[in-house]
PDB file of the backbone (N, CA, C, O) and the ligand in Angstrom, with CONECT records:
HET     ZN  A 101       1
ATOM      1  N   UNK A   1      67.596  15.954   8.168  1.00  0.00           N
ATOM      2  CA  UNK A   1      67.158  16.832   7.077  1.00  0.00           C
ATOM      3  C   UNK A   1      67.208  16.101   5.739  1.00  0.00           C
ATOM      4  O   UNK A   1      66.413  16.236   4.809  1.00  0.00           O
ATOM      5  N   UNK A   2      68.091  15.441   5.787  1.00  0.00           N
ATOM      6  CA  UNK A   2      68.259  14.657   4.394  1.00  0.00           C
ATOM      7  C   UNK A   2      67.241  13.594   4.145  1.00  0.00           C
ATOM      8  O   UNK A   2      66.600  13.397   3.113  1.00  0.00           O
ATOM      9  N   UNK A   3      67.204  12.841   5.459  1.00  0.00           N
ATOM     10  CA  UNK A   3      66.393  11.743   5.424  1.00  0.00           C
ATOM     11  C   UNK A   3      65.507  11.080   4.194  1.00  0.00           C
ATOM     12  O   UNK A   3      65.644  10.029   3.567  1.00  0.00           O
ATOM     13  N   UNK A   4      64.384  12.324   4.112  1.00  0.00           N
ATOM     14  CA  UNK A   4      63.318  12.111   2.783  1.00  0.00           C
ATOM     15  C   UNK A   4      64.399  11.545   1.365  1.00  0.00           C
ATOM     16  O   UNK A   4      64.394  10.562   0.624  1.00  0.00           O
ATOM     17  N   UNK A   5      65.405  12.985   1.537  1.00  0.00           N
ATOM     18  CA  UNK A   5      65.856  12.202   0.066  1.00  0.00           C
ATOM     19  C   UNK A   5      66.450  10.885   0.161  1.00  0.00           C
ATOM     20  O   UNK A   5      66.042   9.942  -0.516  1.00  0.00           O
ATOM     21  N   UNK A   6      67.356  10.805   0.942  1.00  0.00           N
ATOM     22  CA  UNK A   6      67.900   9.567   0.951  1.00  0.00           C
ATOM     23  C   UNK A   6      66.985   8.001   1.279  1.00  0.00           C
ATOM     24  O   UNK A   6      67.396   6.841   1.288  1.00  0.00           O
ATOM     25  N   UNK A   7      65.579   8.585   1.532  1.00  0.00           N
ATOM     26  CA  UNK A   7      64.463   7.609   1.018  1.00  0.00           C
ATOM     27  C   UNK A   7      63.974   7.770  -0.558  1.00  0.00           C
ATOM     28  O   UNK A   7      63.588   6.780  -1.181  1.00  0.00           O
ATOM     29  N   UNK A   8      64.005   8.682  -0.974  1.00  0.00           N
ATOM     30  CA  UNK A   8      63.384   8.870  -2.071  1.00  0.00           C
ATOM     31  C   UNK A   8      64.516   8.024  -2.879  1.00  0.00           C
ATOM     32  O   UNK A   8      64.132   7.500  -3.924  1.00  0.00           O
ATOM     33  N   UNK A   9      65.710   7.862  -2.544  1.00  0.00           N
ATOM     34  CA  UNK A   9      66.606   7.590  -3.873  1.00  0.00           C
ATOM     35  C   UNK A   9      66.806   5.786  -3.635  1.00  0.00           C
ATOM     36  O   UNK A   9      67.333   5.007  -4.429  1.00  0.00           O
ATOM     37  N   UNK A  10      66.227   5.483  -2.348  1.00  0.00           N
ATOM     38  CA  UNK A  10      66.122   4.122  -1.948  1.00  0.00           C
ATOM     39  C   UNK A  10      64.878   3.826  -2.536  1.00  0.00           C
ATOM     40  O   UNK A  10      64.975   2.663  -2.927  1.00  0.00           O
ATOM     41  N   UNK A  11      63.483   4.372  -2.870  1.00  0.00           N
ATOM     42  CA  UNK A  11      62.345   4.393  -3.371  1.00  0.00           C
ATOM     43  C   UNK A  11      63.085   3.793  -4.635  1.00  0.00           C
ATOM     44  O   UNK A  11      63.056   2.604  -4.951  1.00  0.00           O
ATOM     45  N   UNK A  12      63.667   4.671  -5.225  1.00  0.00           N
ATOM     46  CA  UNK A  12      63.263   4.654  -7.146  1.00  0.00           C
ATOM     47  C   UNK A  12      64.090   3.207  -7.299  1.00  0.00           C
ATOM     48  O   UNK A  12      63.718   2.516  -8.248  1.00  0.00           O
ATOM     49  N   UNK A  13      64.962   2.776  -6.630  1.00  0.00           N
ATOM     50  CA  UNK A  13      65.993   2.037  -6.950  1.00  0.00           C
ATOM     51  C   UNK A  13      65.286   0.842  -6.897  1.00  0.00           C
ATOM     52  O   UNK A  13      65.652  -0.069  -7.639  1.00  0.00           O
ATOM     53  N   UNK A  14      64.036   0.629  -5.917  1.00  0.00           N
ATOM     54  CA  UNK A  14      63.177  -0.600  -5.645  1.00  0.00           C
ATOM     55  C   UNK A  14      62.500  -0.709  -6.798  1.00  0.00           C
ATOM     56  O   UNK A  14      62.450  -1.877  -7.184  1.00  0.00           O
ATOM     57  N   UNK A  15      61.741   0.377  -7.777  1.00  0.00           N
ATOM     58  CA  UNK A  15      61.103   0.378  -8.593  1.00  0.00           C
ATOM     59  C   UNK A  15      61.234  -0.325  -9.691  1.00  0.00           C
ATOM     60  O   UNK A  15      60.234  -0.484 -10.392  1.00  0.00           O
ATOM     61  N   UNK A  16      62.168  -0.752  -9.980  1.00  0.00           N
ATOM     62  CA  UNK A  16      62.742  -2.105 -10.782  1.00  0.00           C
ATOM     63  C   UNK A  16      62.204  -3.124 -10.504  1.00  0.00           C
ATOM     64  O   UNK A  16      62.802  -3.989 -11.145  1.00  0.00           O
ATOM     65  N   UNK A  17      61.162  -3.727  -9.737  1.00  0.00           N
ATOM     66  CA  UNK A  17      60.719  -4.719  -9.058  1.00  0.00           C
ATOM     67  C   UNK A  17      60.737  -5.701  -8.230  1.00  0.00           C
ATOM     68  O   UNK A  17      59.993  -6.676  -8.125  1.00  0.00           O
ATOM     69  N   UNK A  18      61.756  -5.331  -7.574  1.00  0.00           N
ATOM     70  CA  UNK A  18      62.779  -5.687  -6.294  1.00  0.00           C
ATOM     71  C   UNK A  18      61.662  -5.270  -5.048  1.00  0.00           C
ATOM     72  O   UNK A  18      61.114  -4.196  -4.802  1.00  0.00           O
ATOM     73  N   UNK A  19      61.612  -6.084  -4.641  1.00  0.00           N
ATOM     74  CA  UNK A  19      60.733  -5.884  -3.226  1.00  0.00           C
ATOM     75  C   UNK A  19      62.169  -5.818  -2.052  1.00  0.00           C
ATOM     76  O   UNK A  19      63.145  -6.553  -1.908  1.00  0.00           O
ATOM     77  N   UNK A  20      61.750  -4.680  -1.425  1.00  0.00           N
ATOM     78  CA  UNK A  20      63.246  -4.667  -0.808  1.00  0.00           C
ATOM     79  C   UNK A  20      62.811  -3.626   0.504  1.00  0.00           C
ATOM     80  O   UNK A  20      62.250  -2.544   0.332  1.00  0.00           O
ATOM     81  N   UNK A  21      63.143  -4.115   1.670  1.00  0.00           N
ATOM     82  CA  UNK A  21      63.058  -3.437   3.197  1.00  0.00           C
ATOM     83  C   UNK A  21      63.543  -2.086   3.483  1.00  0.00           C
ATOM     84  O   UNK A  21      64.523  -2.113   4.227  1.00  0.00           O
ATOM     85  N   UNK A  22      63.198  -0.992   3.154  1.00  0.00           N
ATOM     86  CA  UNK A  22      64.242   0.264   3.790  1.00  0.00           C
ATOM     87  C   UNK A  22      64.254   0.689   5.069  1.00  0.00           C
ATOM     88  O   UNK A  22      63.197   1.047   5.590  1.00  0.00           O
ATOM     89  N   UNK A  23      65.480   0.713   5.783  1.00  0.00           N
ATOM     90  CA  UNK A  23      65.383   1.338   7.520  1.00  0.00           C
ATOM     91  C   UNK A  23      65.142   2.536   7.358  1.00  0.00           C
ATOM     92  O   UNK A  23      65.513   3.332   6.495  1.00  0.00           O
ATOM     93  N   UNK A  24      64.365   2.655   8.411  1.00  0.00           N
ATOM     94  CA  UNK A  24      64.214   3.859   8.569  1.00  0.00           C
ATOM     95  C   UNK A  24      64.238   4.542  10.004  1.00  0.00           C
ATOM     96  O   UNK A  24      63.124   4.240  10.430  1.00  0.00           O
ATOM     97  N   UNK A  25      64.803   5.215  10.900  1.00  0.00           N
ATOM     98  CA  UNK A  25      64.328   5.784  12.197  1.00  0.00           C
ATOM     99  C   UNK A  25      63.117   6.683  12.132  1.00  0.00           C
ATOM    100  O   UNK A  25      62.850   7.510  11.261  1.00  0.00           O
ATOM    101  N   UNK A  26      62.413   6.357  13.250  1.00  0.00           N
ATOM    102  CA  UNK A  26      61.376   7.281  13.956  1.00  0.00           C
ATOM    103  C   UNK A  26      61.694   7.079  15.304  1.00  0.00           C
ATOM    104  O   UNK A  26      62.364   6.206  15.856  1.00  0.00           O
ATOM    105  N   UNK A  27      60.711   8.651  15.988  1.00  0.00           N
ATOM    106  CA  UNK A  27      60.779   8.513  17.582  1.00  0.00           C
ATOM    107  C   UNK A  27      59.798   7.612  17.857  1.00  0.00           C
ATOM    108  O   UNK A  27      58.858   7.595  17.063  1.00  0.00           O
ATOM    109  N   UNK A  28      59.776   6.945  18.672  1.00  0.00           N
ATOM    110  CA  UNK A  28      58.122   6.378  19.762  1.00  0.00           C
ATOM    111  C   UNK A  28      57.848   7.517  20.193  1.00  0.00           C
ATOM    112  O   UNK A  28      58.629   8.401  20.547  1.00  0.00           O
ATOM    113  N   UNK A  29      56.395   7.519  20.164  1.00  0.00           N
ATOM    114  CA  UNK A  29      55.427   8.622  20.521  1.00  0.00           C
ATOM    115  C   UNK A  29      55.394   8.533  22.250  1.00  0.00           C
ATOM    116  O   UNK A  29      55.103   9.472  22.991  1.00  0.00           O
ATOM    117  N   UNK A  30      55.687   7.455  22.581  1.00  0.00           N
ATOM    118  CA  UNK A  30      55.125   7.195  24.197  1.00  0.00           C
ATOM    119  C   UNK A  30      56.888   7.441  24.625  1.00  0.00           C
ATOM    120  O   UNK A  30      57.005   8.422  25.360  1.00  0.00           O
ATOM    121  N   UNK A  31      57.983   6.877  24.365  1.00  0.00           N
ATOM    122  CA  UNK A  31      58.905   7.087  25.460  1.00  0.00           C
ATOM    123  C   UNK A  31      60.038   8.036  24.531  1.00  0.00           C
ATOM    124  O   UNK A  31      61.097   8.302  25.099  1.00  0.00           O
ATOM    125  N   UNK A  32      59.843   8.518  23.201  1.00  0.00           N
ATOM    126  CA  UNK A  32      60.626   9.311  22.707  1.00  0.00           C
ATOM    127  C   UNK A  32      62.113   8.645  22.198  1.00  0.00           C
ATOM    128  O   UNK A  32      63.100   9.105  21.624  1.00  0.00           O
ATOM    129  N   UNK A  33      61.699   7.224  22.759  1.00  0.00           N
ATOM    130  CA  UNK A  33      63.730   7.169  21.666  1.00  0.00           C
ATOM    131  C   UNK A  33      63.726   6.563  20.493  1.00  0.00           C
ATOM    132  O   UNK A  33      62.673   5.977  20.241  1.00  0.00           O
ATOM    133  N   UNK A  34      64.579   6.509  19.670  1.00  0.00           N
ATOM    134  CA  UNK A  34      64.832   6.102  18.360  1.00  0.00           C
ATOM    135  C   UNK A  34      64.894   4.992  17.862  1.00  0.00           C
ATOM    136  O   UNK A  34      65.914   4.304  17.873  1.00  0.00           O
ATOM    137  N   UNK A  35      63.508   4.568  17.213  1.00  0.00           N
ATOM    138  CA  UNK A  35      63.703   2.875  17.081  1.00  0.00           C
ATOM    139  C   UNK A  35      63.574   2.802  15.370  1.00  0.00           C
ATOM    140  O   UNK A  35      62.727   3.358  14.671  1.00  0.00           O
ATOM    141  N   UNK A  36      64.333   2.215  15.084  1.00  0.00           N
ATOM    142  CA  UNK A  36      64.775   1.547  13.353  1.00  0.00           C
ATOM    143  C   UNK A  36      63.514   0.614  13.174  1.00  0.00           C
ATOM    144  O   UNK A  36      63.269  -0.193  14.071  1.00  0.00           O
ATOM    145  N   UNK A  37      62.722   0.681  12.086  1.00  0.00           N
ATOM    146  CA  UNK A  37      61.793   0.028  11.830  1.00  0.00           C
ATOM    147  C   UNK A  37      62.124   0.158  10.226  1.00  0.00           C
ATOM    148  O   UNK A  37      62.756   1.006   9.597  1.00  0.00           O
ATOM    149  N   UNK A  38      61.543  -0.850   9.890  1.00  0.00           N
ATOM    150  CA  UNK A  38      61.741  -1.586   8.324  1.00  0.00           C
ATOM    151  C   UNK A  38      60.744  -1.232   7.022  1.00  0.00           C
ATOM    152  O   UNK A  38      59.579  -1.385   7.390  1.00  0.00           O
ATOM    153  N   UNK A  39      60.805  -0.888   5.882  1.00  0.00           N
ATOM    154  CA  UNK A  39      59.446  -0.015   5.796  1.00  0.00           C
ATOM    155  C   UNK A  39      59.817  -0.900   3.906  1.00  0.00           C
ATOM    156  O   UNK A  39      60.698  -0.747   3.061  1.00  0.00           O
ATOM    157  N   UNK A  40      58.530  -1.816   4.023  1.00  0.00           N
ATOM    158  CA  UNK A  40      58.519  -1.901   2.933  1.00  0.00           C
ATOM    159  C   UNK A  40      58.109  -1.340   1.375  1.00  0.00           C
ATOM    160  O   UNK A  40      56.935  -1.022   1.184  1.00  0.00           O
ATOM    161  N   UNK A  41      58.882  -1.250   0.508  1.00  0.00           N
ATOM    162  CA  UNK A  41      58.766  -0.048  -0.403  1.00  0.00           C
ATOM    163  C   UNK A  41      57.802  -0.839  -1.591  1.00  0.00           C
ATOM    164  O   UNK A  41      57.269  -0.150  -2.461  1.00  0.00           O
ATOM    165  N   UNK A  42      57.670  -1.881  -1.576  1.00  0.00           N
ATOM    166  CA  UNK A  42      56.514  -2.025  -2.497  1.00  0.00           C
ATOM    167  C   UNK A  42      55.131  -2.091  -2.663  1.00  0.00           C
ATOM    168  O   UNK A  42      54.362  -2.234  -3.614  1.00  0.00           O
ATOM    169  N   UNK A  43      55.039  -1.937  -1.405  1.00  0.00           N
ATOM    170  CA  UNK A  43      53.498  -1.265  -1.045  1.00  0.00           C
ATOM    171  C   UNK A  43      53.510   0.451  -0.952  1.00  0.00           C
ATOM    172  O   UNK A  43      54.285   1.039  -0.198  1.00  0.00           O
ATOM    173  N   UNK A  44      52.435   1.226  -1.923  1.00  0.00           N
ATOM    174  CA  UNK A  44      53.081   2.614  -1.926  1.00  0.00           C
ATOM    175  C   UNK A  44      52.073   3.501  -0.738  1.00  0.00           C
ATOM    176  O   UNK A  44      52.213   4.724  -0.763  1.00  0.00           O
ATOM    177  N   UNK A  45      51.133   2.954   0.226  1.00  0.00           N
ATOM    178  CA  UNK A  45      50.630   2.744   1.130  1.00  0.00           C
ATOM    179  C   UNK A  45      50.193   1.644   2.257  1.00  0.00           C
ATOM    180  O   UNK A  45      49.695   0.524   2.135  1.00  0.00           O
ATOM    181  N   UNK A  46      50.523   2.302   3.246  1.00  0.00           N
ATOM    182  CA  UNK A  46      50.219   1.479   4.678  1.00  0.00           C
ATOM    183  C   UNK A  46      49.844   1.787   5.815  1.00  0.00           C
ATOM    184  O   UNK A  46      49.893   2.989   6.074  1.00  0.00           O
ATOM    185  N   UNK A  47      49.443   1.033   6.678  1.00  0.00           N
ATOM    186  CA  UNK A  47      49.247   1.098   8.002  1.00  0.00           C
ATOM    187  C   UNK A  47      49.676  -0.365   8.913  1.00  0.00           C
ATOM    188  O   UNK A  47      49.031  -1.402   8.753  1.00  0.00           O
ATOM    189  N   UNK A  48      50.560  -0.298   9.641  1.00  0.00           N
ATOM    190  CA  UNK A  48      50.654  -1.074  11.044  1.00  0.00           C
ATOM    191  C   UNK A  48      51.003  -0.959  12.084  1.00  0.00           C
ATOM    192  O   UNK A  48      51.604   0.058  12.432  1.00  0.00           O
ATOM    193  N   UNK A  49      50.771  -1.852  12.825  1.00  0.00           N
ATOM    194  CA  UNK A  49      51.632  -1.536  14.411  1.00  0.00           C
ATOM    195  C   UNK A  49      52.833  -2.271  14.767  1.00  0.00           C
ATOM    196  O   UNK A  49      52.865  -3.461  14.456  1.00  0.00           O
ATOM    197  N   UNK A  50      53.791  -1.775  15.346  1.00  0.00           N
ATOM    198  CA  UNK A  50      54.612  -2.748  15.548  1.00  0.00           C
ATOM    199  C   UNK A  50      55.206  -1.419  17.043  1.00  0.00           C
ATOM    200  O   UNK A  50      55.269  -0.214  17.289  1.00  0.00           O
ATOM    201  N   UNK A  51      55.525  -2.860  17.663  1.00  0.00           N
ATOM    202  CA  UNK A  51      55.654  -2.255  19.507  1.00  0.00           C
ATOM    203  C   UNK A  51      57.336  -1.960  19.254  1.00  0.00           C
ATOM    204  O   UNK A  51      58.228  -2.522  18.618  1.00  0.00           O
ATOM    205  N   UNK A  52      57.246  -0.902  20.019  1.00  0.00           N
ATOM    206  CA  UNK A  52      58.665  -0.516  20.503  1.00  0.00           C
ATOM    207  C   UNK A  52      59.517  -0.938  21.129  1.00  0.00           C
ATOM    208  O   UNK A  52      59.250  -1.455  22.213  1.00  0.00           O
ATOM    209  N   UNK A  53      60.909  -0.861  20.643  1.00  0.00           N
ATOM    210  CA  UNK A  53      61.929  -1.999  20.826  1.00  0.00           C
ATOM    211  C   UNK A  53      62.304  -1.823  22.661  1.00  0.00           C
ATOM    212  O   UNK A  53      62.703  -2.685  23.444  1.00  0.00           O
ATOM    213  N   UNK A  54      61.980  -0.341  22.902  1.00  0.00           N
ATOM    214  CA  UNK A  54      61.954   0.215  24.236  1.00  0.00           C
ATOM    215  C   UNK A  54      61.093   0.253  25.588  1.00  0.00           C
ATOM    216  O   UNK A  54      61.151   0.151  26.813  1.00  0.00           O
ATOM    217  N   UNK A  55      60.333   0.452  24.597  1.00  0.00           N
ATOM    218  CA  UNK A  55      59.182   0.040  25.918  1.00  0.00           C
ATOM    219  C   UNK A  55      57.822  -0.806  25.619  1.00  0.00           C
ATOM    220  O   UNK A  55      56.789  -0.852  26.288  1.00  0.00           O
ATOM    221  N   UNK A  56      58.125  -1.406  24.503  1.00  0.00           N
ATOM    222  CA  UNK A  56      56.910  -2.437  24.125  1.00  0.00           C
ATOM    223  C   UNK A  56      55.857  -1.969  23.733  1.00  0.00           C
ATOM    224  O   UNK A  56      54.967  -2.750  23.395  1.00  0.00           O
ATOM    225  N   UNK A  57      55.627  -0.390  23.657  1.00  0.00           N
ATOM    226  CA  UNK A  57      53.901  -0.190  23.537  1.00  0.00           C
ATOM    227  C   UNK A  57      54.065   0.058  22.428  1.00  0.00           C
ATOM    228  O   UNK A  57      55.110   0.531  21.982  1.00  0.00           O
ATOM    229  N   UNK A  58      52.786  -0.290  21.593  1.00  0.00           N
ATOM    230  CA  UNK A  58      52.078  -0.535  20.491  1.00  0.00           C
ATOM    231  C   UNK A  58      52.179   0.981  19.621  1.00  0.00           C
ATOM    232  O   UNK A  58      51.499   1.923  20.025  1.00  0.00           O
ATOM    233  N   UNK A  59      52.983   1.127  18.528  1.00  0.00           N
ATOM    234  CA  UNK A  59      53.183   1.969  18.042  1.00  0.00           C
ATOM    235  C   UNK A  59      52.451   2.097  16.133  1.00  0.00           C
ATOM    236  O   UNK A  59      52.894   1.348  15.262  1.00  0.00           O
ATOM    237  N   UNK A  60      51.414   3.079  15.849  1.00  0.00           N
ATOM    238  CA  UNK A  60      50.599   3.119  14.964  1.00  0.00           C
ATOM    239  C   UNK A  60      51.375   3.453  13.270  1.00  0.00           C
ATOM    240  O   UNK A  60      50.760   4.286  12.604  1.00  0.00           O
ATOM    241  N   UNK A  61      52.405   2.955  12.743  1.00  0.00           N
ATOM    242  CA  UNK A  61      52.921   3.531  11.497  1.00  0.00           C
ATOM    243  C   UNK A  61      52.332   3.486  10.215  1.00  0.00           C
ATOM    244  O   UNK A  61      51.911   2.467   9.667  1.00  0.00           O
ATOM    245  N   UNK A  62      52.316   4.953   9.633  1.00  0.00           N
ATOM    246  CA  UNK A  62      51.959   4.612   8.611  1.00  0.00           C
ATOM    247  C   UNK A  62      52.556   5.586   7.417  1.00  0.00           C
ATOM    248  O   UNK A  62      52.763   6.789   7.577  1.00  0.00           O
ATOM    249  N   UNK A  63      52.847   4.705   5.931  1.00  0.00           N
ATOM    250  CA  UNK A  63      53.408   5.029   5.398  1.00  0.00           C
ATOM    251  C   UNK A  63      52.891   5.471   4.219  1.00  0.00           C
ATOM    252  O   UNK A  63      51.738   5.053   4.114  1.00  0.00           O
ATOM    253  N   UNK A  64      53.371   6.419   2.873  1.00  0.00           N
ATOM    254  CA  UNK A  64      52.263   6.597   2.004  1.00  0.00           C
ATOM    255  C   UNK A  64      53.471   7.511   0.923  1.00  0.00           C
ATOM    256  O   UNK A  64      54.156   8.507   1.155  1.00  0.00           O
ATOM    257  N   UNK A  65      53.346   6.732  -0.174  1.00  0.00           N
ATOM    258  CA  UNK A  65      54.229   7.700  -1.487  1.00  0.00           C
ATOM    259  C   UNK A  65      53.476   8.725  -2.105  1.00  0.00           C
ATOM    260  O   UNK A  65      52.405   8.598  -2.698  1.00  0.00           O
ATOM    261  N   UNK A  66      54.157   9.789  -1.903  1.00  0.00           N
ATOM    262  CA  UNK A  66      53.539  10.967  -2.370  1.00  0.00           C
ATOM    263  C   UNK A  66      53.170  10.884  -4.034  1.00  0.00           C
ATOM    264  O   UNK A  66      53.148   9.813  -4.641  1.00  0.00           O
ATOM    265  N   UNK A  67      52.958  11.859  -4.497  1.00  0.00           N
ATOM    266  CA  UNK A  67      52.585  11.811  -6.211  1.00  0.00           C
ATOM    267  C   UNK A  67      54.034  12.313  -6.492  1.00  0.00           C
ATOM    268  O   UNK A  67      54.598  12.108  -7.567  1.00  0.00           O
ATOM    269  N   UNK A  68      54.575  12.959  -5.487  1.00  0.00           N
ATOM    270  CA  UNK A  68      56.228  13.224  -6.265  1.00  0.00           C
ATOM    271  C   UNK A  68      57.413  12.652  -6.214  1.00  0.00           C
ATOM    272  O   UNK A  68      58.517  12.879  -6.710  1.00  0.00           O
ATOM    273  N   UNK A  69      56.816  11.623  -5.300  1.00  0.00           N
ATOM    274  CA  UNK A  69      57.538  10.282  -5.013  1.00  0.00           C
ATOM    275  C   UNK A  69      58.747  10.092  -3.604  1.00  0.00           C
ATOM    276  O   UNK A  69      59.726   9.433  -3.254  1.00  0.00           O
ATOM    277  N   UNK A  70      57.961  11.037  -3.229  1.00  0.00           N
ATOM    278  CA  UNK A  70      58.649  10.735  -1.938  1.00  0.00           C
ATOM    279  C   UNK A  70      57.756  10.100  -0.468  1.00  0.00           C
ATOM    280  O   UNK A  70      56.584  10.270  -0.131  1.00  0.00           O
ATOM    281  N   UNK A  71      58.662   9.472   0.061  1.00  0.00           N
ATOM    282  CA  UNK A  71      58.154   8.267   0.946  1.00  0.00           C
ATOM    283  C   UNK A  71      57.699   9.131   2.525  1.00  0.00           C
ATOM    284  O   UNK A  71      58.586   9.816   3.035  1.00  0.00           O
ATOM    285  N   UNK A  72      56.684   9.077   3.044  1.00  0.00           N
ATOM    286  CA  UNK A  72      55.917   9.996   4.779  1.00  0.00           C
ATOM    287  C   UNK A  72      56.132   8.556   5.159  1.00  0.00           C
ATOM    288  O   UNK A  72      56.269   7.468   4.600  1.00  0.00           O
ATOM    289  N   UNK A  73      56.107   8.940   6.086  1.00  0.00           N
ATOM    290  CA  UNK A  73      56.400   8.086   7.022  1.00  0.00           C
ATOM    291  C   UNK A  73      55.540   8.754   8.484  1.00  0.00           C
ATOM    292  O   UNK A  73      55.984   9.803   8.950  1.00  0.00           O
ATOM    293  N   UNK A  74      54.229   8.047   9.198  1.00  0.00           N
ATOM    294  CA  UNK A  74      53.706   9.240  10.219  1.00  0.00           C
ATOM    295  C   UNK A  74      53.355   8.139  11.524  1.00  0.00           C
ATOM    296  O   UNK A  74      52.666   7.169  11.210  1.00  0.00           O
ATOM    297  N   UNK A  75      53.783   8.247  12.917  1.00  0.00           N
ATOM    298  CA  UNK A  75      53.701   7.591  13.752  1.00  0.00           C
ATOM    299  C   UNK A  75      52.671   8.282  14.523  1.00  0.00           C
ATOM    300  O   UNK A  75      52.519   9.492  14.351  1.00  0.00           O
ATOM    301  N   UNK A  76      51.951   7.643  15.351  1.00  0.00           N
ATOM    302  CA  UNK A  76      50.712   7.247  16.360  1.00  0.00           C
ATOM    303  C   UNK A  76      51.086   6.909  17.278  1.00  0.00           C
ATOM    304  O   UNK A  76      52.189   6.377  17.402  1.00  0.00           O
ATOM    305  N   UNK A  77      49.937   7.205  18.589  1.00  0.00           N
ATOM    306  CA  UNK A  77      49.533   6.390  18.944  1.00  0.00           C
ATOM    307  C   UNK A  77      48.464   5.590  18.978  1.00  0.00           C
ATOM    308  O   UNK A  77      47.445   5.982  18.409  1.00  0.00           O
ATOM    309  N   UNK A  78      48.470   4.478  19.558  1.00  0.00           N
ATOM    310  CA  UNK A  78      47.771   3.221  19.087  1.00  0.00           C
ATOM    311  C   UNK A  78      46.176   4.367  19.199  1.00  0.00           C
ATOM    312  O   UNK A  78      45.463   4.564  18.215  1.00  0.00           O
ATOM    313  N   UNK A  79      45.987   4.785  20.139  1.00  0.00           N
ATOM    314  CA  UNK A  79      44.763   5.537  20.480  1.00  0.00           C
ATOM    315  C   UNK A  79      44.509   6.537  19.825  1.00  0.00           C
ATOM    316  O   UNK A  79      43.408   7.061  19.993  1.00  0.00           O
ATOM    317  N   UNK A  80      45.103   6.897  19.226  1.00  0.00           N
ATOM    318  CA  UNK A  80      44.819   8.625  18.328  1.00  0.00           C
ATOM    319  C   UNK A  80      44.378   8.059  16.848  1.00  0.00           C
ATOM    320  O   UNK A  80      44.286   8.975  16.030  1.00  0.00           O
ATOM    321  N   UNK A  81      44.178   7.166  16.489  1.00  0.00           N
ATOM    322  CA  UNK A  81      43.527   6.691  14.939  1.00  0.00           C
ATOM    323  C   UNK A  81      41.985   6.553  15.100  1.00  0.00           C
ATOM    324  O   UNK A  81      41.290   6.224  14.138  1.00  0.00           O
TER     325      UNK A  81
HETATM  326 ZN    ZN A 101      58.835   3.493  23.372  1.00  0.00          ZN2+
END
């Protein structure tokens, strides 16, 4: 539940011009468990793939700062884009 904020307050802190990695958990869409992926905050939109630490398949992330400054974060699959 907290999650967002405790991105949002990792957001503003980068904004100083610090290019800096935030973890973040999501599920994999294909086998459902919890993989930590790295989400860089100085790009305030994205898209990539990066395979699951679990079962290898190709997982679609993408990230995007709202206008109120909080960080989405929305997973895929590779096939649903
Ligand atoms: Zn998986």
């Amino acid at each position: 539940m907290n999650r967002t904020f405790i991105l949002v307050l990792a957001w503003g802190s980068g904004i100083s011009g610090m290019q800096a990695l935030i973890p973040h958990d999501i599920y994999c869409p294909y086998c459902g468990e919890v993989i930590e992926i790295l989400i860089d905050n100085s790009v305030p939109a994205q898209q990539y793939i990066e395979d699951c630490q679990v079962c290898c398949r190709p997982i679609t992330i993408k990230t995007k700062l709202t206008r109120r400054g909080e960080l989405e974060v929305a997973v895929s699959h590779e096939n649903e884009v």
